[in-house]
C-alpha positions in Angstrom: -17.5 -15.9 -2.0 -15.5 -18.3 0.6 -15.4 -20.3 3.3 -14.8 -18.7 7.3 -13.9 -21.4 9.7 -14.4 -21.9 12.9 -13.5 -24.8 15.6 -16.1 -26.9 17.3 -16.4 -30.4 18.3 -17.8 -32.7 16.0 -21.1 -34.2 18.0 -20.7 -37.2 15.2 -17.5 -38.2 15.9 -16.6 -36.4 19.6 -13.3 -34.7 18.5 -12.2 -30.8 17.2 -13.3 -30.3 13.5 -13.2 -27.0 11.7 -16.8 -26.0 10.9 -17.5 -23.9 7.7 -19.9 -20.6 6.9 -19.8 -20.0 3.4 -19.7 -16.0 3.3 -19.1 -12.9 1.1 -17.9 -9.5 0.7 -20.3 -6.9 0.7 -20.4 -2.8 1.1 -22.0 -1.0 3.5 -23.7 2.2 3.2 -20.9 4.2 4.1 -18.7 2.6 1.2 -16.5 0.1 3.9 -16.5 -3.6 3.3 -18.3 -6.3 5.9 -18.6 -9.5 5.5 -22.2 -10.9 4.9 -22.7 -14.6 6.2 -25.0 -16.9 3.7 -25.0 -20.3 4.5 -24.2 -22.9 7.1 -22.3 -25.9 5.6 -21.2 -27.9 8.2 -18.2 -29.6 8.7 -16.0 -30.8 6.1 -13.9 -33.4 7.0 -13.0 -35.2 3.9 -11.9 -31.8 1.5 -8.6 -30.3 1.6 -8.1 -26.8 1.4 -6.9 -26.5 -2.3 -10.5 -28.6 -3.0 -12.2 -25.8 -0.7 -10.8 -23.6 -2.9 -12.0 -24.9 -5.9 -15.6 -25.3 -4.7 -16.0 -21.8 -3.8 -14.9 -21.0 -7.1 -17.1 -23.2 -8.4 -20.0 -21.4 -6.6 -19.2 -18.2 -7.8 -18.5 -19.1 -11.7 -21.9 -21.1 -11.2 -23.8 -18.4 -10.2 -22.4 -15.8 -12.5 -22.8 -18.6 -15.7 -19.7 -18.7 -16.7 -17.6 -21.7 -17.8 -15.2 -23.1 -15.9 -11.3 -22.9 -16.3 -10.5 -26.3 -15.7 -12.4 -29.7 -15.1 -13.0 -30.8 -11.0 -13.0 -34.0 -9.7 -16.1 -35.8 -9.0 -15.8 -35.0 -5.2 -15.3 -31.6 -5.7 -18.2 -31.7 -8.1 -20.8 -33.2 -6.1 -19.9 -30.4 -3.1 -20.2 -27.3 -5.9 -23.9 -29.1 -6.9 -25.2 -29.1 -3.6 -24.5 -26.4 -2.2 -25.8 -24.7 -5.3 -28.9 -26.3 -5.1 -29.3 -25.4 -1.3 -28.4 -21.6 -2.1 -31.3 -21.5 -4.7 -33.4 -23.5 -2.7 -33.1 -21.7 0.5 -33.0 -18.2 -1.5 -29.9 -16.9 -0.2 -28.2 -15.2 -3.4 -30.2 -12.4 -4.9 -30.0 -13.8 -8.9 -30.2 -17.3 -9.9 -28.4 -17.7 -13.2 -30.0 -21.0 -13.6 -28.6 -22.9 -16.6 -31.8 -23.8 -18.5 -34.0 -21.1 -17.6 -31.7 -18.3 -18.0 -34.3 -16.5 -15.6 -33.5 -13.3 -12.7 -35.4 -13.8 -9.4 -37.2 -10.9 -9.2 -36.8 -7.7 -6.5 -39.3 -5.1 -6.7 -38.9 -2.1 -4.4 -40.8 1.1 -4.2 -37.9 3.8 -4.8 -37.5 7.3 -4.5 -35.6 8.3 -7.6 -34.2 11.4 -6.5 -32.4 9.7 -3.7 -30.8 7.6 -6.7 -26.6 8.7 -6.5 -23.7 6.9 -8.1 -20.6 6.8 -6.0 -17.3 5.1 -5.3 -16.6 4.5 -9.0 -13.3 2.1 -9.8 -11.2 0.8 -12.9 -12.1 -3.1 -12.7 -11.6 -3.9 -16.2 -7.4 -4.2 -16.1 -7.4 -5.0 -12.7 -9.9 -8.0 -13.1 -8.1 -9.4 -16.3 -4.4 -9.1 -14.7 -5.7 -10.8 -11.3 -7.0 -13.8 -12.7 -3.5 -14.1 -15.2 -1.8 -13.6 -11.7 -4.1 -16.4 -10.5 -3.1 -18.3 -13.4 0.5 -17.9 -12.8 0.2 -19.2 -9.3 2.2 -16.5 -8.2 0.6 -16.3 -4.8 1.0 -20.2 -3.9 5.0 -19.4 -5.1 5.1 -16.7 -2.3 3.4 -18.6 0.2 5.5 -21.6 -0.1 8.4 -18.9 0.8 7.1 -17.8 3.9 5.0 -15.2 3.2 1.8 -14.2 5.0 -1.7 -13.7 3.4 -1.3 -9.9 3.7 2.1 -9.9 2.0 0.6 -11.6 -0.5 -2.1 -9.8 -1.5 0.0 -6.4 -1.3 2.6 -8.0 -3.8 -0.2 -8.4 -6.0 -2.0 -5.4 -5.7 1.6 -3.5 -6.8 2.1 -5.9 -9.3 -1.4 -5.3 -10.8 -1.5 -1.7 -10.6 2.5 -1.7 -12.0 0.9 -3.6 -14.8 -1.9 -1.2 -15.8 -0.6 2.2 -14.5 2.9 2.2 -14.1 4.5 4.8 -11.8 6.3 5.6 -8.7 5.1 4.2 -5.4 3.9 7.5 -4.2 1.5 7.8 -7.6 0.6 3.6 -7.5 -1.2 4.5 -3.7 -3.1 7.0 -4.7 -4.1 5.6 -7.8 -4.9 2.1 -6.0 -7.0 4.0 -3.7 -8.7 6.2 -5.5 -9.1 4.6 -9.0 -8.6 0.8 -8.8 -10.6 -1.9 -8.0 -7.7 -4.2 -7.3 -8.2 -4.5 -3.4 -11.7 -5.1 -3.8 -10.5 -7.8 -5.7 -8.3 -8.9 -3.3 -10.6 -8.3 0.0 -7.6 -6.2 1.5 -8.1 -2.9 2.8 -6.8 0.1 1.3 -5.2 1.5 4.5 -2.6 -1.1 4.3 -1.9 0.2 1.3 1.4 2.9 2.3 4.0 4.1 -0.3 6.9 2.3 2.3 5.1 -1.0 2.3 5.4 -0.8 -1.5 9.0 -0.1 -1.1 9.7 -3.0 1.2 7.3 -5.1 -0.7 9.3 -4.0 -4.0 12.8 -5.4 -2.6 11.6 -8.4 -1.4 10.2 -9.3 -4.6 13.6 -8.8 -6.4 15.4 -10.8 -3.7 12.9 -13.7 -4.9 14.0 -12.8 -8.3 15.8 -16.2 -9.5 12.9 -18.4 -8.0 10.2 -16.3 -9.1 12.1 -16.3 -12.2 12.5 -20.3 -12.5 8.7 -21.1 -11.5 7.0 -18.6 -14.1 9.4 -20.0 -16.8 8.0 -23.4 -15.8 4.6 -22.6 -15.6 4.2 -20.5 -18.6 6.0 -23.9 -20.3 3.3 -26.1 -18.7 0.5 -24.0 -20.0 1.4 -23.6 -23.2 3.6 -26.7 -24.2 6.5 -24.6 -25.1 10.4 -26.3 -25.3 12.7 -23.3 -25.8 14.0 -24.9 -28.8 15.7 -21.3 -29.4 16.8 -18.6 -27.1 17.6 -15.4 -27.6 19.6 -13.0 -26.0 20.2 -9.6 -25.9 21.0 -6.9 -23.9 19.3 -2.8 -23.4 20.2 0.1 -20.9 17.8 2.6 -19.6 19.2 5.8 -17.7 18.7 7.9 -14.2 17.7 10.9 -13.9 20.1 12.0 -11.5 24.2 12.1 -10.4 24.2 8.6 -8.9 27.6 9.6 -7.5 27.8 6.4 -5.2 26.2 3.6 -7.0 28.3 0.7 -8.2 25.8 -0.1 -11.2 25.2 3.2 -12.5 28.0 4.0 -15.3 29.0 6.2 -18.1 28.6 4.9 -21.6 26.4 4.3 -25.2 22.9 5.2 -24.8 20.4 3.5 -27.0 18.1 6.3 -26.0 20.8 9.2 -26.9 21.1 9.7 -23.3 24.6 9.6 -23.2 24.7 12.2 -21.3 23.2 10.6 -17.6 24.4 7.8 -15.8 23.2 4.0 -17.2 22.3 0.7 -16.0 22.1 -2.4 -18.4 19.8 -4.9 -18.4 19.8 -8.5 -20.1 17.3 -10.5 -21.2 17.2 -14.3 -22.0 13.5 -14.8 -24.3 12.5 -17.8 -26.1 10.8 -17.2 -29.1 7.5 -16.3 -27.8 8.4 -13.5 -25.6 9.2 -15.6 -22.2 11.5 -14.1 -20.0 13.9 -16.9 -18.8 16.8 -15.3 -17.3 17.1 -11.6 -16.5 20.2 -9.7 -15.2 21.7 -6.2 -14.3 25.2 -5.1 -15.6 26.8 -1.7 -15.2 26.4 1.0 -17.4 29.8 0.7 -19.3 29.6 -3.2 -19.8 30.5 -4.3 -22.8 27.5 -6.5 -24.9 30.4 -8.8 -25.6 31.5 -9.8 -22.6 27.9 -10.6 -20.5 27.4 -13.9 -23.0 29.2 -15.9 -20.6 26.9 -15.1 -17.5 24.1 -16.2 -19.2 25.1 -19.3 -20.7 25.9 -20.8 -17.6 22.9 -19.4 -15.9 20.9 -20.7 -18.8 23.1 -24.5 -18.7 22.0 -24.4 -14.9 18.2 -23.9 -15.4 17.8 -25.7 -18.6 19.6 -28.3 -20.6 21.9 -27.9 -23.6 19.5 -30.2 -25.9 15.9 -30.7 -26.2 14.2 -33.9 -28.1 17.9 -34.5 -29.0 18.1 -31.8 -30.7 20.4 -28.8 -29.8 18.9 -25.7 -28.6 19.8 -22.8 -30.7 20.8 -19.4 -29.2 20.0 -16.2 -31.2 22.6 -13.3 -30.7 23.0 -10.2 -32.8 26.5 -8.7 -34.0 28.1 -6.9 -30.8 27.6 -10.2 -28.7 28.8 -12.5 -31.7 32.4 -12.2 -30.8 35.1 -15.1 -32.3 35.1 -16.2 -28.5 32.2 -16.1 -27.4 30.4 -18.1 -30.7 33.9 -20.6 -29.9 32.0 -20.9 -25.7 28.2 -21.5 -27.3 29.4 -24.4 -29.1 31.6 -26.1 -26.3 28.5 -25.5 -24.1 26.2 -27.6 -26.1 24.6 -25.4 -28.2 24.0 -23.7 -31.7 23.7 -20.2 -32.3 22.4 -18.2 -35.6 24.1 -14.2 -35.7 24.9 -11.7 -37.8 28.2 -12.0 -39.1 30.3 -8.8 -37.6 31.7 -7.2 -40.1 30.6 -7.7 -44.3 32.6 -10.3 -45.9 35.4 -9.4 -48.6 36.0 -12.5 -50.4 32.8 -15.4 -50.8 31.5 -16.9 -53.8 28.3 -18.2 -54.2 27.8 -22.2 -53.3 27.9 -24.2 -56.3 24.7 -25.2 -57.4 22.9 -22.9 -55.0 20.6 -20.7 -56.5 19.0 -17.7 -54.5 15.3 -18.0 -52.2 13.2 -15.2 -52.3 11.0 -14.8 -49.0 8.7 -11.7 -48.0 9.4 -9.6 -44.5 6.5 -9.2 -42.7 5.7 -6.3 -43.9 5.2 -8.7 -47.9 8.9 -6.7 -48.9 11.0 -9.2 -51.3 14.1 -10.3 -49.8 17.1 -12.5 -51.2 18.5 -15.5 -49.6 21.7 -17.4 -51.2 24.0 -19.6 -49.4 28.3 -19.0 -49.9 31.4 -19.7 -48.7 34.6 -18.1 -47.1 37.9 -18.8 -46.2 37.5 -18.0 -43.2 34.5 -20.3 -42.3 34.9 -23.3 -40.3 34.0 -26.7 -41.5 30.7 -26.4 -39.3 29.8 -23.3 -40.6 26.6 -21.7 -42.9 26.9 -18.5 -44.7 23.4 -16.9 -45.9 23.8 -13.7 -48.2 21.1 -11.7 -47.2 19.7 -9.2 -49.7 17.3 -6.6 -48.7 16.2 -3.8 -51.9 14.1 -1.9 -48.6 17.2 -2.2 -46.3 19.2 -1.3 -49.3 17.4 2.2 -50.1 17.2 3.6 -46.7 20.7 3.0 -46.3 21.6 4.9 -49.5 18.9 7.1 -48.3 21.4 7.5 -45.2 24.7 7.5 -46.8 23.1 10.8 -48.7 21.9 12.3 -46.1 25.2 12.0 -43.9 27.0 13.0 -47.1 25.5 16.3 -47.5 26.1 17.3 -44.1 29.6 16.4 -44.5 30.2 18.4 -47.2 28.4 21.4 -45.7 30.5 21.1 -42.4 33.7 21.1 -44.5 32.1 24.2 -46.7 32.1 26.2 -43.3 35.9 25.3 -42.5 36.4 27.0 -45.6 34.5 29.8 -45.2 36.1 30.5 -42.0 39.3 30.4 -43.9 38.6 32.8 -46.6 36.2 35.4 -44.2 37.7 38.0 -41.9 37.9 37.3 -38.2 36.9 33.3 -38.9 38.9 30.5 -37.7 42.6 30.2 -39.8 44.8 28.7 -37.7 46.3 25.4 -39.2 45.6 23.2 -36.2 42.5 24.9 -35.4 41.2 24.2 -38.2 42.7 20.7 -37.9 40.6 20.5 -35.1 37.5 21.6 -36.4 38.1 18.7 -39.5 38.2 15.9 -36.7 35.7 17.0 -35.0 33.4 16.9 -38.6 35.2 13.4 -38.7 34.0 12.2 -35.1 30.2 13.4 -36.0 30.1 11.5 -39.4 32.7 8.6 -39.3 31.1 6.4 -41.9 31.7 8.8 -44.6 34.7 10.6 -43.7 37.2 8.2 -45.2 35.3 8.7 -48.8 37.0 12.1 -49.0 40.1 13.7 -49.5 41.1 17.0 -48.1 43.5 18.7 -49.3 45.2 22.0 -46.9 47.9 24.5 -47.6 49.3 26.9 -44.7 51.8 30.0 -44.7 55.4 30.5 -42.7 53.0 31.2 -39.9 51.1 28.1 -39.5 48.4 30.4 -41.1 45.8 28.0 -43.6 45.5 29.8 -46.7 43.5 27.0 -48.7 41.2 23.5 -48.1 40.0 21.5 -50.7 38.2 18.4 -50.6 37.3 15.7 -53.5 35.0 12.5 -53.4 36.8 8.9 -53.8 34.3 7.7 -56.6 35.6 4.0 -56.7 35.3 3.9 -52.6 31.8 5.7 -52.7 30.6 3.0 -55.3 32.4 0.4 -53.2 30.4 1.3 -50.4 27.2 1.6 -52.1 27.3 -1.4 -53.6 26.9 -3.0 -50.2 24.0 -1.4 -48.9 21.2 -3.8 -48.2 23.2 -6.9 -48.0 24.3 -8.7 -44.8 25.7 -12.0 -43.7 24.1 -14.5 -41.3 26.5 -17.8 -39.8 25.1 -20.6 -37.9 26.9 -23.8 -36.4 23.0 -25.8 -37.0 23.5 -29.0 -38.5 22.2 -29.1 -42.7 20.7 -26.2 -42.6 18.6 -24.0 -45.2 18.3 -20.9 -46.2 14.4 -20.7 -45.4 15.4 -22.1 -41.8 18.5 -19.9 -40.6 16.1 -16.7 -42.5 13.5 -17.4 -40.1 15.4 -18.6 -36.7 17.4 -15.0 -37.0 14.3 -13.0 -37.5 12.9 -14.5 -34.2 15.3 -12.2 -32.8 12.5 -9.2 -33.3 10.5 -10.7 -29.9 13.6 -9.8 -27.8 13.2 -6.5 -29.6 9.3 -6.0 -28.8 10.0 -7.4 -25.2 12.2 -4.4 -24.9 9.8 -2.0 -26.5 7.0 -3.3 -24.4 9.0 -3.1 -21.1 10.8 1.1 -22.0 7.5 1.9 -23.7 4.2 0.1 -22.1 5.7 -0.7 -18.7 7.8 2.7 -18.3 11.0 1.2 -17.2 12.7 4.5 -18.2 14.0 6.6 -16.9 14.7 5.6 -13.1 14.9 8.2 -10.5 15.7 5.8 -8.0 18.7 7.0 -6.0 19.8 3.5 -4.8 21.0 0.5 -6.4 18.8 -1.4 -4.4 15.5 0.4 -5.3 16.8 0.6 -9.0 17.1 -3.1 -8.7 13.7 -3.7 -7.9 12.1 -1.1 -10.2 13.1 -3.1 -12.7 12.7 -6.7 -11.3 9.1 -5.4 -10.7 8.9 -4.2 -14.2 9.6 -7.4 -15.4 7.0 -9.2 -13.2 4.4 -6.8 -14.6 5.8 -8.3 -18.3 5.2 -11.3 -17.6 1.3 -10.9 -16.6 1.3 -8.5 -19.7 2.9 -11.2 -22.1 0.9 -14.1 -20.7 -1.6 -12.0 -22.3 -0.5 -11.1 -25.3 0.8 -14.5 -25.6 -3.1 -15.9 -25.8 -4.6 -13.3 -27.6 -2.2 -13.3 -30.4 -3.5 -17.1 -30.7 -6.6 -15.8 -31.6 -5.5 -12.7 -33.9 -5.7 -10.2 -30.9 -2.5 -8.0 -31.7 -3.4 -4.8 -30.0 -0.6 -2.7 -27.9 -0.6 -3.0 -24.3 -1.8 0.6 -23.7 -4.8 0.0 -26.1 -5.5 -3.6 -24.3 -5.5 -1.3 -21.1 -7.1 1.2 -22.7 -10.1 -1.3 -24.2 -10.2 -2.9 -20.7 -10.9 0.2 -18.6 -14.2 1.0 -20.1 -15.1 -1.6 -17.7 -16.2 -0.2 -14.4 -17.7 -1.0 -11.0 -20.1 1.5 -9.5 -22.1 1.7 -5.9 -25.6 2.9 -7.0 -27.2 4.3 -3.5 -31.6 4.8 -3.2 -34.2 5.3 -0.6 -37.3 3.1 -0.5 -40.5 3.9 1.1 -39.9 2.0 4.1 -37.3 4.9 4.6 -34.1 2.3 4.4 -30.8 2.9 2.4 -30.4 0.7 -0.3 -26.8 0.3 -1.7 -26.3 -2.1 -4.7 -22.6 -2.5 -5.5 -22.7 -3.6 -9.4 -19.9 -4.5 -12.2 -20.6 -3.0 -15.3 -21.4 -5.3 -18.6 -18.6 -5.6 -20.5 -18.9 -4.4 -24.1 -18.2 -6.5 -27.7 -14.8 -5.5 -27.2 -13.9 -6.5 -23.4 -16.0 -9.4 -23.9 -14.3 -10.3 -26.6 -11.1 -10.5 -24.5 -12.4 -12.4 -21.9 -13.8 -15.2 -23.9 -10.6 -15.1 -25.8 -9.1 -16.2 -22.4 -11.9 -18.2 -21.2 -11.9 -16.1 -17.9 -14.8 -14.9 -15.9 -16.6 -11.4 -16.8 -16.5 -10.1 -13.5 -15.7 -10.8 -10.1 -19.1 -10.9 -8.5 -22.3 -9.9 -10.3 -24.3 -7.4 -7.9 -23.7 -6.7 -3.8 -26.8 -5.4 -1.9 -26.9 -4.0 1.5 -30.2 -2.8 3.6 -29.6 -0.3 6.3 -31.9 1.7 8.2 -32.5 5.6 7.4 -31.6 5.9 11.3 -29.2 3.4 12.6 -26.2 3.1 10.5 -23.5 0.8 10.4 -20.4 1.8 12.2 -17.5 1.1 10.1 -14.6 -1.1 11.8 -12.2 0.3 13.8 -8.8 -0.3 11.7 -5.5 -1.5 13.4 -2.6 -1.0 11.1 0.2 -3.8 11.0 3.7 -3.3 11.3 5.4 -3.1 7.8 7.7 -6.8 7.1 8.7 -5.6 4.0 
């Protein structure tokens, strides 16, 4: 439901007022959407357009009987009372939810139940909770203070919607928004703008608002939900192409944390607080170094937010690759404490005197040791925690077996080749053969001694090999223990333990944006469409952690995909019947949500649906004509 305007002169006052038709969207037999007209207001001289806004709103969550999102003013009030009172009074909405009788106006019609057909079924579940999160983000009014056009906006919100719930290429998000979603329903836009180039160009221009959009969802998210950012954290992930990428200057060579070493990457780095909040975001080559992208983002992050908050220093969380000597040295002249991992396990410490160890529980209720120590090599600012693990401790023996068994067999097939006829004898092929065993399992090649003789001919008549017990025990004995540092002020082991493991959200953000959102791989063959796959990927996080966020409040810790999943069984349906005054009836209906997708909603104190039922009368013989549709030029 909303207002259409029209300009008239005011016979009260003599001068050009807008005059206002409250209307609504409804279907027509042949499944297009018209607008049905349902009451004359009048003119409105004293209500701005964002109170306009509010009142039809207010119409719609009054008729539906749902609670409102957030308190109006008394002006804005009185308006959503009257004209309430005049739609029941004059009988222009087909149900009355009324709040004390809880009674249905009644609509009985003689119907032919063979004529009775379901069409033009649609997801509205996902679409309807993401839309009103979007709504709640402001996201729209962000983009329209920029310059861009109601159309715009509504396409940039359709592709973030359907990115959110089904992500995919632009060729699979048209059909799928208009054949399976409900989203430009939603939205009142028409499907036919919906082309796979507009969601190209719509793409790229999202990503060139990147560092605004960016900036105002980090606010808003902090207004909503009183957060400070007391700690950051930061850390960086790659994802890979599917294809050469011969002439892109992002797409490099290097680690994989997928195992796809093997295809071109791109890097991307996230700045979280400790409830999932994106609050800077940038690309890096492939090759780049975790070490040497801190610097980016602390003056990015000094730009956006300040170095102290309630005069307290904001703590950034890192783990070992980025917690180089230098870069811990820059976090501290910029203002800031940082918590890491230690990069490498201390040699010589001794416990504190008069510390004794703190035993705290993972989340999964697994013991875990905490005692503080000291170094040499540890600054007069600087907290050491021991951190002792008996879980961590037994899968990496678990490991250390595992890798040493495979070593050994490796080097029992060098010897085999040397002792069997035709196999591989040559000294330095079989030198090669050893460093190549080596390469594949560095962490327990130097526990071994090997041992080779070789004829007059360079020929290798012998290999033995032998286990260094005393290094082997070395190394076992420092399984499941690690070293934390922080430059915090008096801290305690209890408080540096659980500051670190906040470092886990950066590592679900990741896992929700490869897994749930499909960041990976890209098959983009531009840097400029890579660049705003992912951007767009990240704007769909947002609406998906905003979510998440809430719900987790309330014990709600389901998966994206299940949320989706759950959400879906929510549909909207066009049910089409013949009376027996021989006219088409077409009644356009959202489903009831079940315990489940009710139980979501209320979680979120958002509306069930986005209009209860739309009925349309047309006769057996004269049918509507749909519109005739002029396309727009794409902007994008």
């Amino acid at each position: 439901m909303f207002f259409k305007t029209a300009t008239r002169r005011n016979p009260q006052t003599g001068k050009l007022s807008i005059y206002y038709r409250l209307v609504e969207n409804s279907r027509n037999v042949l499944g297009g959407i018209s607008q049905r007209h349902i009451m004359t207001v009048g003119y409105l001289d004293d209500v701005s357009t964002e109170e306009l806004h509010r009142i039809a709103d207010g119409l719609d969550e009054r008729i539906s009987g749902q609670i409102a999102l957030f308190s109006d003013s008394p002006k804005v009030h009185g308006y959503i009372d009257h004209l309430y009172s005049r739609l029941v009074n004059e009988k222009r909405i087909d149900r009355v939810l009324d709040a004390r009788k809880k009674q249905e106006q009644s609509d009985w019609q003689r119907i032919d139940t063979n004529s009775i057909q379901n069409k033009d079924v649609r997801e509205l579940g996902g679409e309807w909770l993401c839309f009103q999160i979007l709504s709640l983000l402001v996201i729209e009014n962000y983009l329209k203070q920029r310059g861009w056009s109601d159309l715009e906006c509504k396409i940039a919100q359709a592709h973030i919607v359907a990115r959110t719930i089904y992500p995919a290429s632009e060729l699979k998000t048209v059909s799928y928004i208009k054949e399976n979603s409900s989203i430009c329903e939603i939205l009142d836009l028409d499907t036919r703008y919906i082309t796979k180039d507009r969601l190209y160009g719509i793409s790229h221009r999202l990503y060139r608002e990147r560092e605004g959009l960016e900036l105002h969802l980090s606010r808003k998210t902090n207004e909503l939900f009183a957060l400070q950012d007391k700690i950051i954290l930061y850390d960086l992930t790659n994802t890979y192409f599917e294809g050469s990428m011969r002439d892109s200057e992002l797409a490099r060579r290097g680690r994989s944390k997928e195992k796809r070493s093997d295809c071109p990457l791109m890097v991307l780095a996230l700045v979280v607080n400790v409830e999932g909040f994106i609050k800077y975001s940038t690309i890096y080559e492939g090759n780049k170094a975790d070490c040497r992208t801190l610097g980016d983002m602390i003056d990015k992050l000094s730009i956006a937010t300040t170095s102290t908050v309630d005069g307290q220093k904001r703590v950034v969380v890192i783990d070992a690759g980025i917690a180089t000597e230098e870069n811990l040295k820059m976090i501290v002249e910029k203002g800031y404490d940082y918590v890491c991992v230690h990069r490498s396990s201390l040699k010589k410490y001794s416990i504190v005197e008069g510390k004794s160890s703190v035993t705290v529980l993972d989340n999964k209720l697994r013991p875990i040791e905490l005692v503080e120590v000291q170094t040499q090599d540890a600054t007069d600012r600087e907290y050491y925690l021991k951190v002792s693990s008996p879980n961590k401790a037994l899968k990496e023996t678990s490991m250390y077996e595992q890798f040493c068994s495979r070593y050994e067999d490796g080097l029992r097939l060098i010897v085999k080749g040397i002792v069997t006829k035709g196999g591989v004898k040559k000294y330095d092929k079989v030198n090669q053969r050893i460093g190549r065993l080596a390469q594949k399992y560095p962490s327990v090649h130097q526990l071994y001694e090997i041992h080779m003789e070789k004829d007059k001919k360079d020929i290798c008549t012998s290999l033995t090999f032998t286990k260094k017990e005393q290094a082997a025990i070395d190394k076992e004995n420092g399984y499941g223990i690690y070293f934390l540092r922080t430059s915090i002020d008096a801290p305690n082991e209890t408080l540096v333990w659980t500051i670190y493991n906040c470092i886990r959200e950066i590592e679900s953000t990741f896992r929700t944006l490869k897994t749930d959102l499909d960041l990976r791989p890209i098959y983009h063959k531009t840097d400029d469409a890579s660049q705003a796959h992912l951007h767009l990927g990240l704007l769909a996080y947002w609406v998906v952690n905003t979510i998440r966020h809430q719900l987790g409040e309330r014990g709600i810790t389901s998966d994206w995909r299940e949320l989706v999943r759950v959400m879906n069984t929510q549909k909207c349906v066009t049910t089409t019947m013949i009376n027996d005054k021989g006219q088409h009836l077409s009644v356009r209906c959202c489903s009831q949500p079940d315990i489940k997708v009710a139980l979501i909603y209320d979680s979120l104190k958002l509306k069930h649906a986005p209009f209860i039922r739309k009925k349309s009368v047309v006769l057996k013989n004269d049918p509507k004509q749909p519109e005739k549709f002029v396309p727009l030029k794409d902007t994008g």
